[in-house]
Structures are given as C-alpha cells and as structure tokens.
N, C-alpha and C positions, 0 to 999 in steps of 0.2 A: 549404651554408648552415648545420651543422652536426653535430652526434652526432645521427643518428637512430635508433633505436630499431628493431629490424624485426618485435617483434611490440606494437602498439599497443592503446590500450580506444576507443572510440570518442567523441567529444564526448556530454556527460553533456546526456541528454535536460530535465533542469530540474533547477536546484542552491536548493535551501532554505537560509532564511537560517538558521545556524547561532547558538548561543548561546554566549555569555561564557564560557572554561574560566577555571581559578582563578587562573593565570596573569595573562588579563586583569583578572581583579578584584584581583590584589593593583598590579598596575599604577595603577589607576584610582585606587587610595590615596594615591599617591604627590602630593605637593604641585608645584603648576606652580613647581618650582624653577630652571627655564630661561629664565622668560617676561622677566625683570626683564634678563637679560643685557643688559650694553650691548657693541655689536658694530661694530667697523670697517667693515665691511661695509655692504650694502643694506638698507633697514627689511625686517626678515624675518616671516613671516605669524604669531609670535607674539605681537607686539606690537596687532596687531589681529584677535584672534580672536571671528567670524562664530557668531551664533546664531536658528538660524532657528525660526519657529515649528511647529508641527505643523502647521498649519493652513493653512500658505504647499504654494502647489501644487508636486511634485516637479521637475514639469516646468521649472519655474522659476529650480530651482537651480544653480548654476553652482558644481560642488564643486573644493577644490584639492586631491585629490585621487584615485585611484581604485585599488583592489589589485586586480588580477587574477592568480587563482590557480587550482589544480586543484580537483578535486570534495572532493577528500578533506583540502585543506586549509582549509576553512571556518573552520574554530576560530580555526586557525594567525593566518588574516588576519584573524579579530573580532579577535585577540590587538593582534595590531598596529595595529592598526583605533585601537583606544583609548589605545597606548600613545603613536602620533602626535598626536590630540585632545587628552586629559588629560595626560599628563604636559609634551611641544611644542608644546601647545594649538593645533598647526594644524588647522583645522577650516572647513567640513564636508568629513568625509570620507566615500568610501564602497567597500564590498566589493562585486567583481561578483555575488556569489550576494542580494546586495540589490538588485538592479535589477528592474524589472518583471515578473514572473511572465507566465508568458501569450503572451508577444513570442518572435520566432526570436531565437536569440541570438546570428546576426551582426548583427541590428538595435540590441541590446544593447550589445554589442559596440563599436558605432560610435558609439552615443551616449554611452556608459562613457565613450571615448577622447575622443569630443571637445566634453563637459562637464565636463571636468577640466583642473585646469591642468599636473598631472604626473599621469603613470601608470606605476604599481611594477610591476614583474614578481616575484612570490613564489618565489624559487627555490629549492625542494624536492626531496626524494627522489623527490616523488611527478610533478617539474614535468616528467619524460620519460617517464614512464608514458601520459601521456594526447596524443595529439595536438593535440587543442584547445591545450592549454597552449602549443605550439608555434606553433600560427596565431595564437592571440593575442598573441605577443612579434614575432612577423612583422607584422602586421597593425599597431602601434603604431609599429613603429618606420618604415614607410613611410608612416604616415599626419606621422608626424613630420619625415622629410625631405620629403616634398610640399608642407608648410606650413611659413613664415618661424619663424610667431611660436611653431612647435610644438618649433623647434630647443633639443636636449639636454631635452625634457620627460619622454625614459623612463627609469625609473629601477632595476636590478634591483636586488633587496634577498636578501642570505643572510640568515634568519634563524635567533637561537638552536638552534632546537629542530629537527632532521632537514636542515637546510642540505644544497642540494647541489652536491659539489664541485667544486672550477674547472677539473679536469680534464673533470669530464663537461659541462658550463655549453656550450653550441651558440657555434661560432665566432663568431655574429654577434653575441651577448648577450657576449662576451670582451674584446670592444672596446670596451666599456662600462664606466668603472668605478662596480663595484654598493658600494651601500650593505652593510657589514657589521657586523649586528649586533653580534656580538662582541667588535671593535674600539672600542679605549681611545676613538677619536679618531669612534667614530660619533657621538656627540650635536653635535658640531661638525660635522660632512660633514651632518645634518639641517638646520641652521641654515644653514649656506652654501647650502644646494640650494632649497630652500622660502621665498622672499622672495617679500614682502608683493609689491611694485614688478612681478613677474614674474606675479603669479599677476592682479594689475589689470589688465595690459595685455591677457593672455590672455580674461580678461571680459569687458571692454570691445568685442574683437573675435567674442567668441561674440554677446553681445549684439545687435551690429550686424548679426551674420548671421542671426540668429532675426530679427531686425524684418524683413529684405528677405525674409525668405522667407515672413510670414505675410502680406505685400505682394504 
C-alpha cells in the first residue's frame, strides 16, 4: 500500500490550532486576483465565495474543503489554509488541528472527510514520520471510492516549503496527480479542481443525510 516507514511516532494525542506564520500573512496581502477570471470551464467556487457568521453553529457547516496534515505541520497548513481563502477565495476552509478538541480523532477524522467537499493530503517531510498521516490518506481515499458523489474528491498537495518527494510519496497517494505548489500551471489545476457546481452537489447530498439521520 506503500513506503512504510519501520520506526513510526504514534498518532498525536491532540493537535492545537496553530497560528498564522509570516508566510501566511504576506499571502493574505495578496489581492483576490483570480476571482474575476473568466474560465471555459465549470462556474468554479471562486466566483461565489461563502461567509459565514461566527455565530452560525459549526456543526452546520458544510466546508469545501479540509487539510489533513501531520502534528508538526500545522503552520504549514494555516499557510495554505488562507492562501486557498484569500488569494482563490475558495472558502470555508478548514485544517484538521481545527476541529473539535475533546472528540477521538477518528471521530474527527470522519466528519473532517465527510463535511468537506475535497480533502488535501499535506505532503511533507514530516507526512511518513507519523502513521496517523498514513491512516488518514487511507482512510479518505476509501471513504471516497465507497461513495458516488465523493469520486476524485482527494487531493494531495506538495507544498513549497519541505515537500515531500515523489520517490518516497506511498504508491497509493502516486496514482493521484497531487497539486504542486511550485508549478507555473498550479493556480490553474486549483481552478480546474475546486468548482462551485461540484462542491453543490456534494452539499446538497450531505445535507440530505444529516436530515434522515436526525429523523
């Protein structure tokens, strides 16, 4: 199923939500210069970007997206976190170390994956270090062939800063092509991937299963 690693850490008993490095705030600067694009394509989640109130209950929300990442890249994914919001204004997003405190985090876990309309796998130096990180790109990508409407929803992402490389990337995460930051043609493969039309249908059907179930 992949490179596994033979001395591992163990899944990170509770992950705090990490704050903004400078990275992300010179991001957050950045003017929504993407948003106005006109695109042959699907209406894509830029053109209607979601703002929710504080005050709207979490449970509630039905985010399009989700980063799941290691303990030790929390920054890494606030980074990206805002650089997807503010600059590709797709929005609301969220890092797994922002989900509920308190809860086991395969309960986390589940709800991460399936309150989201995609879910990134963070691929880092640090993403074979930990097993968890492992379960959790397993864990998406079966919950995403089991369900119709969850097909092609994972996404892995190299990013800039400690990427890790496609030699050591687990055969199954291979077969995927991941988002690369570094590449000319990534703000394009973000546009293509993240459509408004994709991320509806997916709520619409969350939706419907939250009603029968509080039924």
């Amino acid at each position: 199923m992949g490179n596994i690693n033979t001395k591992r850490n163990p899944p990170p008993n509770n992950m705090k939500k990490g704050t903004n490095v400078s990275a992300g705030q010179r991001d957050i600067k950045q003017n929504h210069e993407l948003c106005g694009l006109s695109l042959d394509t699907e209406e894509i989640s830029t053109n209607v970007p979601e703002v929710h109130s504080s005050d709207e209950d979490p449970e509630n929300v039905f985010y399009k997206f989700v980063i799941l990442h290691s303990g030790n890249d929390i920054d890494e994914a606030n980074r990206l976190l805002h650089l997807l919001q503010n600059k590709f204004c797709i929005k609301p997003g969220i890092i797994f170390a922002e989900m509920p405190s308190g809860r086991h985090l395969l309960q986390n876990l589940n709800d991460a994956v399936n309150r989201s309309a995609w879910t990134i796998i963070l691929l880092t130096e640090h993403f074979l270090s930990e097993a968890w990180c492992e379960f959790q790109s397993y864990a998406s990508l079966m919950n995403a062939l089991n369900k119709q409407h969850k097909y092609n929803s994972v996404i892995p992402l190299r990013p800039l800063n400690n990427p890790l490389p496609r030699e050591k990337t687990p055969c199954v995460l291979q077969t995927i092509n991941a988002l690369e930051e570094d590449s000319p043609g990534f703000a394009k493969q973000v546009q293509k991937i993240f459509q408004e039309s994709k991320y509806r249908q997916q709520k619409a059907i969350w939706e419907k299963e939250r009603t029968n179930e509080l039924h």
